[in-house]
C-alpha positions as CSV (number, residue, x, y, z in Angstrom):
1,X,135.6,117.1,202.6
2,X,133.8,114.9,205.5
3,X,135.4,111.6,203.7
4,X,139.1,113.0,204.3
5,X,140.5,112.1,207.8
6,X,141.9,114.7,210.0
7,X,145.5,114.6,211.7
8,X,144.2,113.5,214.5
9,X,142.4,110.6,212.5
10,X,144.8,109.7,211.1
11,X,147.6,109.8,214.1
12,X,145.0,107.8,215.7
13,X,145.0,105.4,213.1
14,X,149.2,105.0,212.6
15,X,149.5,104.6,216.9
16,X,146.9,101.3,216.8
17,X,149.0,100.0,214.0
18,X,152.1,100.7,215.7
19,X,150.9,99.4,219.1
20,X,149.9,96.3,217.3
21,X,153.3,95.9,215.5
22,X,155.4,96.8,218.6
23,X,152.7,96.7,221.6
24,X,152.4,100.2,224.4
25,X,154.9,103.2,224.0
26,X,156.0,104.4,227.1
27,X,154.8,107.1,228.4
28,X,155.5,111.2,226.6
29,X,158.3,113.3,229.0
30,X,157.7,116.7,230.0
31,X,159.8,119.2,227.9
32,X,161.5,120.5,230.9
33,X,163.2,117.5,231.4
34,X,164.3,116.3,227.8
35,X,166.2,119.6,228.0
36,X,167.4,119.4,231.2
37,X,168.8,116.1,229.9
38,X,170.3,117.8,226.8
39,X,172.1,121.2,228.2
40,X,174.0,118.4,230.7
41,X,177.4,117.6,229.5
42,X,178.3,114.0,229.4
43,X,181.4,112.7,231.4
44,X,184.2,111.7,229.4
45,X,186.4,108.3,230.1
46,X,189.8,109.0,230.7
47,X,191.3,107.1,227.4
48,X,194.7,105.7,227.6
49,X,195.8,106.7,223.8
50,X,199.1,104.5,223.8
51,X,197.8,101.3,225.3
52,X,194.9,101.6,223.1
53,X,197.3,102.0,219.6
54,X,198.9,99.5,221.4
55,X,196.1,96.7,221.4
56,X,194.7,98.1,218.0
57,X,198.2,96.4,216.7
58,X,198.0,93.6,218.7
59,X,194.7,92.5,217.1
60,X,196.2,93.3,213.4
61,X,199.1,91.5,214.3
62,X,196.7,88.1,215.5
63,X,194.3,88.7,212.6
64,X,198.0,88.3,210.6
65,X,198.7,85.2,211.2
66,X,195.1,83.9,211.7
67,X,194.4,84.9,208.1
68,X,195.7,81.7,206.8
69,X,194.2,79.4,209.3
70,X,190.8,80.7,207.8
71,X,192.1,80.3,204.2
72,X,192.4,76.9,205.0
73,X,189.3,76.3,207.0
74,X,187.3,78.4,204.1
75,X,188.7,75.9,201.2
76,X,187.6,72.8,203.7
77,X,184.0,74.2,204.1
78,X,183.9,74.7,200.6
79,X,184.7,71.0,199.9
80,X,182.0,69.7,201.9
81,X,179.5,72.1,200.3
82,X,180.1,70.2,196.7
């Protein structure tokens, strides 16, 4: 059993090869604060639903008529690949 690593070998052995892959972790937060951080309710952004159905068909309406400028462009590109 002394040739199998423990947990802690073994932990010890996945951090060096993630600190070499992606360099020093930042430091471990206390608990206390991780949950402070959690009960806390995020603020919301007040959302304008209308102007934003609004400019949701303003973009499908330019993506309309842009549609066959890329056509176009796509059949040109594939021209100059050949």
């Amino acid at each position: 059993m002394a040739n199998v690593p423990s947990s802690r070998q073994s932990r010890e052995e996945r951090d060096r090869f993630s600190r070499l892959m992606f360099g020093p972790f930042p430091p471990k937060r206390t608990g206390q604060r991780d949950e402070q951080t959690k009960t806390e309710p995020l603020p919301l952004p007040n959302i304008d639903l209308m102007k934003l159905v609004e400019n949701v068909g303003t973009l499908t309406d330019s993506l309309q008529q842009l549609k066959p400028l890329i056509k176009k462009i796509s059949s040109l590109i594939d021209g100059l690949k050949k």
